[in-house]
N, C-alpha and C positions, 0 to 999 in steps of 0.2 A: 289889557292885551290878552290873559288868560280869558276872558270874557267870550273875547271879539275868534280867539283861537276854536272852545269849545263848539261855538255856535257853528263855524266853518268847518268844522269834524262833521258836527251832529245834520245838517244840508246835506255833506257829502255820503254819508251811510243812508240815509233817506234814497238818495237820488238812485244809489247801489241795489237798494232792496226794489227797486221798481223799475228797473232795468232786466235782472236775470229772471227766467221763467221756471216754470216748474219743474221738476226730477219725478220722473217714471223709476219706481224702486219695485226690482221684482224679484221674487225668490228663485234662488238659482238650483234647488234641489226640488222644485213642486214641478210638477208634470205637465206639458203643453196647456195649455188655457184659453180661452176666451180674455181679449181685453177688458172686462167687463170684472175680472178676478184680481187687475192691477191696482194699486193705489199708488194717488199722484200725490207726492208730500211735500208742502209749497217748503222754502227755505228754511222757514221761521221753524220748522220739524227736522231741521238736517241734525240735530242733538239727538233729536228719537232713532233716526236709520242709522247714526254712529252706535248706538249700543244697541240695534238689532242687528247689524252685522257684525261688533266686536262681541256678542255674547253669545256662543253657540248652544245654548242652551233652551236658546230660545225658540227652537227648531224642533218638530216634531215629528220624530225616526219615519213614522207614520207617510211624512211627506218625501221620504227621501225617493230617486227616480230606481224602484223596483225592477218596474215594468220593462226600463230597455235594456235590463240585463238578465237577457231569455238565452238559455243555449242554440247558437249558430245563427245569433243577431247581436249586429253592429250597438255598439252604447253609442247613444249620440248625446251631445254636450251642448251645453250654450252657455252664452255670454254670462257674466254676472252682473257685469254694471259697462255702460259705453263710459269709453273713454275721453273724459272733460277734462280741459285743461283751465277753468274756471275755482275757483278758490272759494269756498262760503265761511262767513264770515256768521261765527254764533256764540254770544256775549264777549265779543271781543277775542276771541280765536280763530285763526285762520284754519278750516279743514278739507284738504286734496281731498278730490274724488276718485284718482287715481289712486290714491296710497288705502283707502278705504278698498277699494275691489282689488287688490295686491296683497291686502288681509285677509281677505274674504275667499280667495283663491288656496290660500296657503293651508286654514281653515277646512278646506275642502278636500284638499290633498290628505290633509293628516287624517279627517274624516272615512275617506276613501281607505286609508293603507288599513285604518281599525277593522273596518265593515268585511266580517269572511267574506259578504256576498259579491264585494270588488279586490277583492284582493286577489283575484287569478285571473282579471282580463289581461290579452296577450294580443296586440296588435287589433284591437275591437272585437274581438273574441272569446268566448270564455272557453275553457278548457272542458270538456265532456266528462271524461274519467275524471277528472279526479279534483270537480270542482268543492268537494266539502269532504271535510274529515271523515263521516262518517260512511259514503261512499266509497272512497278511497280504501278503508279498511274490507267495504264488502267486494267490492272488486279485487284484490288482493288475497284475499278467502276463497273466493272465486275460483281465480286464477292457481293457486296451490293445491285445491284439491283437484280441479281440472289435469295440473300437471302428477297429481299422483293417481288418478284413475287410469292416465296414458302410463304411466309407468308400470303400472298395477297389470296393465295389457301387453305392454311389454316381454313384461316376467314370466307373464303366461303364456306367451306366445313363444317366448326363448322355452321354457320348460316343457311345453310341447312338442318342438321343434325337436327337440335334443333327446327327451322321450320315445319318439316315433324314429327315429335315427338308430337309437340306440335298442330300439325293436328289430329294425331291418336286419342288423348286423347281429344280431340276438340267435333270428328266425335262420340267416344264412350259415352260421358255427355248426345247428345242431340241424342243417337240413338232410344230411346223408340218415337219419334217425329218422324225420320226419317224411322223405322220400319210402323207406322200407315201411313204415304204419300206414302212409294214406294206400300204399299197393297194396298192405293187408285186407285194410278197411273198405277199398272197393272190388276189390276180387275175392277177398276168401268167403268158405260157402260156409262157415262158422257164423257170418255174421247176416242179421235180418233187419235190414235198414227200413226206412223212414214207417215204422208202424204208428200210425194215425192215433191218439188218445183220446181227442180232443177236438172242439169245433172251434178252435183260434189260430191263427198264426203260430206256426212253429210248434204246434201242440202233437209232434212226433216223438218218437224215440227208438235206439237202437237198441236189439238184444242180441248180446253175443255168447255163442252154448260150446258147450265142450264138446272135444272130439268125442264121437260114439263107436268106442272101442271095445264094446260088446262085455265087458267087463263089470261094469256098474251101471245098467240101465236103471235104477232105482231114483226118484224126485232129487233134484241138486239144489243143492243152499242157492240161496238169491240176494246181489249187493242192487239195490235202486239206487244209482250214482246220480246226483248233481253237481254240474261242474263248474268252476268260476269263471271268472273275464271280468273282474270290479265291474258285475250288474251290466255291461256297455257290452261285452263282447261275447260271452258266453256260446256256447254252442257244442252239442250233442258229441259230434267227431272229436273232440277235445278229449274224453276218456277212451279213447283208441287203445293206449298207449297199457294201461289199466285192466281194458276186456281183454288184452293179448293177453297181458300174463295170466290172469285169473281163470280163465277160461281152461289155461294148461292146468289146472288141479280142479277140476269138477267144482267148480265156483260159473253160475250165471249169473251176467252183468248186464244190468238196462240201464243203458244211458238215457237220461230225460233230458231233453229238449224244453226251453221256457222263452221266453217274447223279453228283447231286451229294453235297454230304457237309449233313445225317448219312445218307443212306439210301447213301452209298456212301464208304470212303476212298482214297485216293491212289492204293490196288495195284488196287484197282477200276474206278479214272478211270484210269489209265494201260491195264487189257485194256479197256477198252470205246473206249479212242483205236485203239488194235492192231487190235483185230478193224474197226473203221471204217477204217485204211489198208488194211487186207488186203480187204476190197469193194470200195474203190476200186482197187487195185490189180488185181484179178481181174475184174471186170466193166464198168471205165469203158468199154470199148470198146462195149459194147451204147450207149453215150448220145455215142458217137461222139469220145472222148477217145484220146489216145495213150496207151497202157503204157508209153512209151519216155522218155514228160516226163512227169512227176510232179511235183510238188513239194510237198511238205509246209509249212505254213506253223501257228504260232501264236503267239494273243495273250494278253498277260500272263499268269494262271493255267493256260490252253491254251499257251502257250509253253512252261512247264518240263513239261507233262504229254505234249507231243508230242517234246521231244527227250528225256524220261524213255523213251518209247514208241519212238524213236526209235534209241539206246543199247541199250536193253533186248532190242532186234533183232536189234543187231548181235553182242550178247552169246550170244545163242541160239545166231545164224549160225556163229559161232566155234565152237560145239560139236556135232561131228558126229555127236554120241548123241542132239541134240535134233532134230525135228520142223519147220518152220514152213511160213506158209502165207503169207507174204509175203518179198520178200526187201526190204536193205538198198540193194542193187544197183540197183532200180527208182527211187530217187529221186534226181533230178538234181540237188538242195539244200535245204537246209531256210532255212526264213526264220523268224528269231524277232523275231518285236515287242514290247518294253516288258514280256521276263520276266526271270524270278528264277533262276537251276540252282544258288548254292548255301543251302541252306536253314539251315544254322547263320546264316549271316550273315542272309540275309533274314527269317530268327524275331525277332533283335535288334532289325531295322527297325521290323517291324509289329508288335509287343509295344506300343509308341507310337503306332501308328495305327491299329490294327486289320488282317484279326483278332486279339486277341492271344495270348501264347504261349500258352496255358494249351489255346485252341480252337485255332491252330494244330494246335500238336502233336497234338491227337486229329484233324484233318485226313490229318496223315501217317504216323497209325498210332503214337503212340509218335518221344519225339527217338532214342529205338536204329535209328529207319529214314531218319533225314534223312540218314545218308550212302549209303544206297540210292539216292536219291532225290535224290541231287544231283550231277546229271550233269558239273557243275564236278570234282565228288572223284572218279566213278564212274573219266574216261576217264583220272587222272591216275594210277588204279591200275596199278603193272606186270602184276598179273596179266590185266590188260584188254588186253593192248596187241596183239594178235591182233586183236581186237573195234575198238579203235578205228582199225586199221589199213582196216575197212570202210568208215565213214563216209563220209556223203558231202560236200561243200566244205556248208559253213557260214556264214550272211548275218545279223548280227545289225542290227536297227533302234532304236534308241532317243531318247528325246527329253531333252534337257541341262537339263533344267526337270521331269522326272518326280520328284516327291516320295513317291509311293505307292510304286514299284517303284526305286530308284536307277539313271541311268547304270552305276554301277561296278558294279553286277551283269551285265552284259552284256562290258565291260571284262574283267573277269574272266576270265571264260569264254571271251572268245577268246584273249587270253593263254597261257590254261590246253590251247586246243585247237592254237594253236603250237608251243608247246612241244612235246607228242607228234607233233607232225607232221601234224595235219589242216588243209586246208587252210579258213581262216577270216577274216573280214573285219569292220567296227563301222561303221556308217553314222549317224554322229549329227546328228540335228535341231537346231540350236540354241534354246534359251528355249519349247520345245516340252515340254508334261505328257503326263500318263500319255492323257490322253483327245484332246487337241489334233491329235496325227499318225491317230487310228483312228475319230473323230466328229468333231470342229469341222470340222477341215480338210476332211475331202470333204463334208459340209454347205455349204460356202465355196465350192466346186466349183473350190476349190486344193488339189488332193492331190499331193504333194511324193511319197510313199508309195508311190502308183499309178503314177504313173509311172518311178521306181526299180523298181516289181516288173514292170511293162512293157518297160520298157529291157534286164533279166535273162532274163526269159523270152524275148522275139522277138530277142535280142542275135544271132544267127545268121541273122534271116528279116526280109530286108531290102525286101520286098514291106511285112510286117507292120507296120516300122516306120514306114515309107512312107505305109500309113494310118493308121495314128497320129498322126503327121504332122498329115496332113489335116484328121482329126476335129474337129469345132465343139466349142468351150470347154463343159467341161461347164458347167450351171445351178446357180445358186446355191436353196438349198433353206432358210436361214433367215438372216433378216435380221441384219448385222454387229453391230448392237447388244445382240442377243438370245445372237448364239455368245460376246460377248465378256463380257454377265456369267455365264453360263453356262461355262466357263472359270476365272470367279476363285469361285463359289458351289459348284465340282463338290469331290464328296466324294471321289475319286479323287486 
């Protein structure tokens, strides 16, 4: 019976195997193909496709579908195995085809979730931003610094804003002052406007002469003023304020005129200062001034651009292969008010208040020329010291309440012009700003300032000082309460 049973198995398995056809097995991760790339694996092989689909390993990354997961294209999928409801039968075990592509699928899945490169499709999409880590971080960098360059514009924008605001209201406190100087300035017959110096832009200057009261017809001391505007605004009528008073004590004042920035930078403002000491110093005698007393003087931004001009001369002089058309030797001393000489330091400053560094620096040409240009470093150079062996005694002025320009820029530099041996001095204001000692004050018709540069100048001409002396208190030109908020509102 066991016999007659085997035999009726071993017919029926036979009969089995020559009935079902062959299984098309294709790789569900390799890329569109030619049928020609399939293989057909008859039953007797359904053991081999069981552990090529149960062993993932067997797969190589190499084949995986790349190709249709391109940014703003669809992944497309396909079958892995059709669905049989046929059972093969391999050394006496039954194996679904169904339960084998159910594996296979799952297989795929967990494949997918590893793979960063599918791991952020989104409805057949991949994400653009922020498809890979590494991306992700550079876009985010991106976007940060993006967002603090607008902030950065912001700030500046608000600090201008508020700047220029706080100018208006500045200009309007102490206008009843500036109303009575610009009515000096174009009507009184004291003063000899736009005399030509020069063949550039703006290459004028004003000189204004003392009343000729028959008294002292003999040559008058000479200030060659340059005047500030942080290098941007500068201009000539700016020491108005200055040639009134000076002018009432046999003091003449040439206001030099120079080309601001953008239409000029630093090496530009510094020959357009030069060629104005060099008229003054060649021709003051035609307007009845001494060649023998000069004195150079300047304020804030005119301050480092006249002892820039000033050095710069002396430097020439030193070199007897060079040319000039002014000497060193003609000025009796320079006077700086409320400047800056050295420019590393003062970029630092005004980086926080304006201008800041970014416009600085295209001010002075590039930070490769602020040791040019900073006559604190120029005179401390040994190669210079021929050059600063020229100079002439040095009078600095500044106010111990200046926040725009600091005291210790001034400090500095005399310091620094001790040291090599120039003779040099610091006169400081107490609780006095950048604008306090050069507008409030002679508005006040207490000028602290004027009279320091009056005491210097006649300090030998004991006549001079004698009517000084005399002189009736100057007038006050804008009410106390007007200079005092004008003062605390000044964007200076």
């Amino acid at each position: 019976m066991y016999k007659s049973f085997s035999k009726s198995a071993r017919l029926y398995t036979s009969k089995m195997q020559s009935q079902i056809l062959p299984i098309s097995i294709s790789n569900p991760f390799i890329s569109n193909r030619t049928s020609s790339s399939s293989s057909i694996i008859p039953i007797s092989a359904a053991s081999q496709a069981e552990s090529v689909f149960m062993n993932s390993n067997d797969y190589d990354d190499g084949d995986l579908v790349h190709s249709s997961i391109e940014d703003g294209k669809k992944f497309e999928t396909k079958p892995f195995l059709p669905r049989v409801s046929s059972h093969d039968s391999v050394d006496g075990n039954l194996v679904s085809s169904s339960v084998i592509s159910s594996v296979s699928y799952q297989q795929r899945r967990r494949r997918a979730a590893s793979d960063p490169n599918l791991s952020d499709i989104r409805r057949g999409r991949r994400r653009f931003f922020w498809n890979s880590t590494g991306r992700s971080e550079g876009d985010k960098d991106l976007i940060t610094r993006f967002g603090c360059k607008v902030l950065g514009y912001v700030r500046s924008g608000f600090k201008l804003v508020t700047g220029f605001l706080s100018l208006q209201c500045y200009a309007f406190l102490i206008m009843p002052g500036v109303l009575q100087v610009a009515y000096y300035y174009y009507f009184s017959s004291q003063i000899r406007r736009d005399i030509v110096y020069g063949d550039q832009p703006r290459n004028k200057l004003d000189i204004y002469l003392p009343k000729n009261d028959g008294k002292n017809d003999g040559p008058k001391p000479v200030i060659a003023f340059i005047t500030g505007g942080a290098w941007v605004i500068g201009y000539k009528a700016w020491g108005s304020l200055l040639g009134r008073h000076l002018s009432n004590t046999d003091v003449i004042v040439a206001c030099i005129d120079y080309r601001n920035y953008p239409k000029a930078t630093i090496s530009e403002m510094v020959k357009d200062a030069s060629r104005g000491i060099s008229f003054v110093c060649n021709n003051i005698t035609e307007y009845g001034g001494d060649p023998n007393r000069i004195y150079l003087m300047g304020q804030s931004a005119g301050a480092h651009i006249a002892a820039c001009a000033l050095v710069d001369q002396a430097i020439k002089e030193s070199d007897t292969t060079q040319t000039t058309t002014w000497s060193v030797s003609q000025i009796k001393a320079y006077f700086g008010l409320s400047g800056g000489y050295n420019m590393f330091n003062l970029a630092d400053h005004l980086n926080s208040r304006g201008p800041y560094k970014s416009l600085f620096m295209r001010i002075m040409g590039g930070e490769e020329s602020f040791t040019k240009y900073s006559p604190e470093i120029v005179v401390q150079d040994t190669n210079n010291r021929n050059a600063v062996a020229l100079l002439p005694p040095v009078i600095l002025f500044h106010g111990t309440a200046d926040y725009s320009i600091p005291a210790d820029c001034s400090k500095t530099f005399v310091d620094s012009l001790q040291r090599v041996g120039v003779k040099a001095e610091l006169k400081l204001y107490e609780g006095k700003t950048h604008t306090d000692v050069f507008v409030q004050d002679p508005m006040r018709g207490d000028d602290k300032l004027y009279d320091d540069l009056v005491a210097i100048i006649h300090g030998g001409d004991e006549e001079a000082l004698a009517t000084q002396a005399r002189a009736p208190p100057r007038r006050r030109l804008v009410p106390e309460f007007m200079l005092k908020m004008a003062g605390k509102i000044s964007p200076f």
